[in-house]
C-alpha positions in Angstrom: 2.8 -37.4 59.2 0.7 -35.0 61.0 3.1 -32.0 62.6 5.9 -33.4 60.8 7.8 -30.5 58.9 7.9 -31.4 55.1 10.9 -32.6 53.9 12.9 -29.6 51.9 13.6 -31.0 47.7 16.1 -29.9 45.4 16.0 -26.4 44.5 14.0 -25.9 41.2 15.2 -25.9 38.1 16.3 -22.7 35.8 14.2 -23.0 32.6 17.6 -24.0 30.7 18.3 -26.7 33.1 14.5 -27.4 33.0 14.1 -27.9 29.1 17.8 -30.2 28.9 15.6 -32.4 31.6 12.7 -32.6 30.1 14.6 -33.5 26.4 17.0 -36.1 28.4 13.2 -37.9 28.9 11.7 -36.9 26.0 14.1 -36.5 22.9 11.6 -37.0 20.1 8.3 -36.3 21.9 6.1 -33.1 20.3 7.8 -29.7 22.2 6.4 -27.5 19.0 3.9 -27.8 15.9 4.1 -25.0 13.5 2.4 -24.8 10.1 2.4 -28.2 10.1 5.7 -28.6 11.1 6.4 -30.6 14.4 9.9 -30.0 16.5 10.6 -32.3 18.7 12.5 -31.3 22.3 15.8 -32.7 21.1 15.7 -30.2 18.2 14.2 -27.6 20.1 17.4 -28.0 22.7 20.1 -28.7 19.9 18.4 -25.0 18.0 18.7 -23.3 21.6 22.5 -24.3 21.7 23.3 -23.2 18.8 21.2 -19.5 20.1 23.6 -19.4 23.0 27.3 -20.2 21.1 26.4 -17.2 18.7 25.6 -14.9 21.0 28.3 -16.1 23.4 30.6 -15.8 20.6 29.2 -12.0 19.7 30.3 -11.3 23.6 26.8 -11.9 25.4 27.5 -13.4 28.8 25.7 -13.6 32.0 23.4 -10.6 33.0 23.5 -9.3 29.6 19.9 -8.4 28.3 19.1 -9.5 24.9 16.2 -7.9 23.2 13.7 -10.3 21.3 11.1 -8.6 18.7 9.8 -12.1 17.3 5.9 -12.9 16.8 4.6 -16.2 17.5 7.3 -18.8 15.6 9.9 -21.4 16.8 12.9 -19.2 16.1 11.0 -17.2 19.6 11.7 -20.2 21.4 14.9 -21.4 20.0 16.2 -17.5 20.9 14.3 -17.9 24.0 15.9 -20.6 26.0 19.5 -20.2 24.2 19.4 -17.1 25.8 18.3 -18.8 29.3 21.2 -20.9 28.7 23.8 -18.2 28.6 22.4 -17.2 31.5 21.4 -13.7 30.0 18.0 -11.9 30.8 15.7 -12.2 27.8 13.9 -8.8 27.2 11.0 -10.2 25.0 8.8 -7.6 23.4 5.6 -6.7 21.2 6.4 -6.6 17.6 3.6 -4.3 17.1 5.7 -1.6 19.0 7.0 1.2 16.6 10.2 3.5 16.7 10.0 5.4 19.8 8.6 2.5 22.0 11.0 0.0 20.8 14.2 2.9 21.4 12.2 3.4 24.8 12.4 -0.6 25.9 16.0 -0.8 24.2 17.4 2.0 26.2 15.3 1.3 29.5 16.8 -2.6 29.5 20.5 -1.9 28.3 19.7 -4.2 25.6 23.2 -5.3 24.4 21.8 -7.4 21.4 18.3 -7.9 19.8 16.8 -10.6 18.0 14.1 -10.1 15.5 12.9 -10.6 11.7 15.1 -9.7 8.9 12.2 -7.0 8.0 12.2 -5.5 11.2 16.2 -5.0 11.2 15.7 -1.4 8.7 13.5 0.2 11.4 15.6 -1.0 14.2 18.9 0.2 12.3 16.7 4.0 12.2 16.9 3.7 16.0 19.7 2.3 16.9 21.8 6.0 17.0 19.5 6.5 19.8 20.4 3.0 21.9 24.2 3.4 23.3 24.2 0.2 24.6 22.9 -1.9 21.5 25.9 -3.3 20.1 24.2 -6.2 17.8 21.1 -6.7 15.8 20.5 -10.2 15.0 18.0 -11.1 12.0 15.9 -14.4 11.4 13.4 -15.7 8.8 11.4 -12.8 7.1 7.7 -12.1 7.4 7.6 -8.9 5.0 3.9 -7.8 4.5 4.1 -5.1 1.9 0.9 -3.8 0.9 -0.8 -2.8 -2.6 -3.8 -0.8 -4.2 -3.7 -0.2 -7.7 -5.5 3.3 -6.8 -2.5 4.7 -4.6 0.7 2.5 -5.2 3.3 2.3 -8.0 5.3 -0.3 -7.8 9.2 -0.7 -9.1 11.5 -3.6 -9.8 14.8 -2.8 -10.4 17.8 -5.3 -11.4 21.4 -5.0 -11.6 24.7 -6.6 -11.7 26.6 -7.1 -8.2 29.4 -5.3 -9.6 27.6 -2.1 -9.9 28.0 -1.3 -6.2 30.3 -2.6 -3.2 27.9 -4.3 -1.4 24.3 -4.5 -0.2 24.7 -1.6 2.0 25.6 0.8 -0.3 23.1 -0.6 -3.3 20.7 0.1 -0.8 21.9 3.3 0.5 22.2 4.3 -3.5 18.6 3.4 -4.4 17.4 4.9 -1.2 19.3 8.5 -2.5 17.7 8.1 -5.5 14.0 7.6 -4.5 14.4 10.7 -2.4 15.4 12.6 -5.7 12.3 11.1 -7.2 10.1 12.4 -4.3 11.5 15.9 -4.5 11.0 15.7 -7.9 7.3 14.7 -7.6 6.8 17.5 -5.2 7.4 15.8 -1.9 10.0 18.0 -0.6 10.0 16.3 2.7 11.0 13.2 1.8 13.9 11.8 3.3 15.9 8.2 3.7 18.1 7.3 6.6 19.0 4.1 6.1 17.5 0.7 4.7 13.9 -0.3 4.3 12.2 2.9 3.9 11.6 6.7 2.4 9.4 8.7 4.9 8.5 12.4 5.5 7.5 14.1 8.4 8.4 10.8 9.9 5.5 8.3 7.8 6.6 6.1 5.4 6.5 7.0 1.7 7.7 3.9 0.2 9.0 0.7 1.1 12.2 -0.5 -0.7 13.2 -4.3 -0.3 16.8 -5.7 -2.0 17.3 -9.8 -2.8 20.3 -11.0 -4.1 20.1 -14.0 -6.2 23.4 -15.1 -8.2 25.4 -12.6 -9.0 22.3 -9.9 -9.0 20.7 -7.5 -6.7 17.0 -7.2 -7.8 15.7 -4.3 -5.8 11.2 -3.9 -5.6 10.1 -0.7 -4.5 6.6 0.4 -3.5 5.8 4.1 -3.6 2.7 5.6 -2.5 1.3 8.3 -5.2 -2.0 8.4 -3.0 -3.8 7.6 0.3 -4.2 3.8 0.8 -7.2 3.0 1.9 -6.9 0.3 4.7 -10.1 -1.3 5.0 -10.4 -3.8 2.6 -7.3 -4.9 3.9 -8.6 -5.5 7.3 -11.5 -7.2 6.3 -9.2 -9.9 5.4 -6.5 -9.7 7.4 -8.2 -9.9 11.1 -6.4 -7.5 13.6 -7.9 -6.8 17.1 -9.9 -3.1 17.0 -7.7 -2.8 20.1 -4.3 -2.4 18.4 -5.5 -1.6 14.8 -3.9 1.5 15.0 -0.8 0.1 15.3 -1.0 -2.7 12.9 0.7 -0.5 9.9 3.1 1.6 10.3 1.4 5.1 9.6 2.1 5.9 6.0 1.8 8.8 3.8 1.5 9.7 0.0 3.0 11.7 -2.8 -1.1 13.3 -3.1 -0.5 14.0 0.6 2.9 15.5 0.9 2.6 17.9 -2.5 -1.7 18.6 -3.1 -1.1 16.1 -6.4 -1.3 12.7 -6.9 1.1 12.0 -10.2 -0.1 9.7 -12.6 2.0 6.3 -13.4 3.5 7.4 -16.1 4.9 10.7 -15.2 5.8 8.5 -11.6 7.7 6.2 -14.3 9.5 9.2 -15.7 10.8 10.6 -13.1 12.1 7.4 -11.8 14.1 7.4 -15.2 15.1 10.2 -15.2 16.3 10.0 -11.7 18.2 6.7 -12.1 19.7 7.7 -15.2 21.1 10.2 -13.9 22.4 9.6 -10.3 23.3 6.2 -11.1 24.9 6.7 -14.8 22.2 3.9 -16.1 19.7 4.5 -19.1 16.3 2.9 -18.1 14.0 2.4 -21.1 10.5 0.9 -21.1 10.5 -3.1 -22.5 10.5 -6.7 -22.0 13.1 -8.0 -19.7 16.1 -9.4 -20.5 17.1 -13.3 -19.8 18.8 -12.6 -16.4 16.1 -10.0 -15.6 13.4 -12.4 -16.3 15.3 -15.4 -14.2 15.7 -12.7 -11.2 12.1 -11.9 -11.2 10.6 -15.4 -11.3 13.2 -16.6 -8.7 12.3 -13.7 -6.6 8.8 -14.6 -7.4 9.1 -17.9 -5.9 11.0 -16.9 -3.1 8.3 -14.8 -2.1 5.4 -17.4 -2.1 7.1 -19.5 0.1 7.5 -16.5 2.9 
């Protein structure tokens, strides 16, 4: 009625509260399509759970900020709302950022965990010396763009038994060694590797080094850059705004670059011989791959297409 002060309702919902509503109505109504893939709000709630009992069970309570560098997928809003849940502060964030911005936002926030994809986890493990407070990074799915040019790139698959090294850590820290000895040998005297994903100098990438396990292998591809990529062609079919173009790859930089000389592929294949042989007491021979070679390839193969 006219004059009449409006009656006060219930206090509004938190957006945890608000989604375990909203599924209580709707359990198998449409909360998410992806890829052709429909999640209902039952599943969307049951995957936000299970978000909030791992972190809770890492040591993330209430207040805590948890750092999320996930593009556009469900796993966003399952880490999303589990995090709601737990009553932490999500501290959501571009995943176009690069090193200094993402240690910037880390460091800024108090980020005591972050979320992201499993191929973002080697540049936040470069950072994370920098972040104090970062106690956990937490990995999900993959989205791995590695990109070739048969005019600039070289590209290595190496295999070997799980018994050659104690653990993924240290097969990657091994190959990582060993591609730096391959640089230097190459003339790129810069180059140096901290820890997993990549070899840069003068802090651009030089190559990108990626490890699967698959049985009782490690099957290791590595893609080195002899000479300047050139981007284009790539953006012509991959669309990226002009806006943040700049920041869509990671700037990168070449053998040609580093030392006045691009190497050709097969003195690039020698030195990687040479290299391996040596550092890692193996003898690497050019040939057709073994049985379990050939089985780790076309698994990894497969793997890949459906990524």
């Amino acid at each position: 009625m006219f004059g009449k002060k409006k009656e006060q309702g219930p206090p509004p919902l938190g957006l945890a509260q608000t989604l375990e509503e909203i599924t209580k109505r709707y359990k198998k109504r449409e909360a998410i399509r992806f890829e052709g893939k429909v999640t209902t709000y039952q599943e969307l709630d049951e995957q936000a759970s299970r978000v909030a009992g791992g972190l809770k069970a890492l040591g993330i309570g209430p207040g805590d900020r948890v750092a999320m560098m996930l593009p556009n997928i469900p796993d966003f809003a399952y880490s999303f709302f589990g995090i709601q849940k737990l009553g932490a502060v999500a501290v959501p964030f571009n995943t176009m950022y690069k090193g200094r911005e993402i240690s910037f936002i880390l460091k800024d926030s108090g980020a005591k965990a972050i979320i992201c994809l499993s191929n973002f986890a080697n540049l936040i493990n470069e950072i994370c010396e920098d972040c104090p407070d970062l106690e956990h990074v937490i990995v999900t799915g993959q989205r791995t763009l590695v990109f070739l040019d048969p005019n600039a790139t070289a590209n290595v698959q190496l295999v070997f038994e799980k018994t050659k090294f104690a653990d993924a850590d240290t097969a990657l820290r091994e190959i990582g060694a060993a591609m730096v000895d391959v640089f230097h040998a190459l003339g790129a005297t810069e180059a140096w590797y901290k820890h997993q994903g990549a070899v840069r100098a003068h802090g651009k990438k030089l190559a990108t080094i990626l490890l699967s396990e698959i049985e009782n292998l490690y099957v290791s591809n590595i893609v080195a850059f002899l000479d300047d990529m050139d981007t284009e062609p790539l953006f012509k079919v991959l669309y990226v705004p002009p806006e943040i173009k700049d920041k869509a790859l990671e700037p990168m930089t070449s053998i040609a670059a580093e030392s006045g000389t691009k190497p050709s592929l097969e003195a690039f294949r020698d030195a990687v011989a040479d290299v391996f042989t040596k550092r890692l007491g193996i003898e690497l021979t050019p040939g057709e791959l073994t049985r379990d070679e050939l089985m780790a390839y076309e698994k990894n193969r497969a793997l890949a297409s459906k990524i």
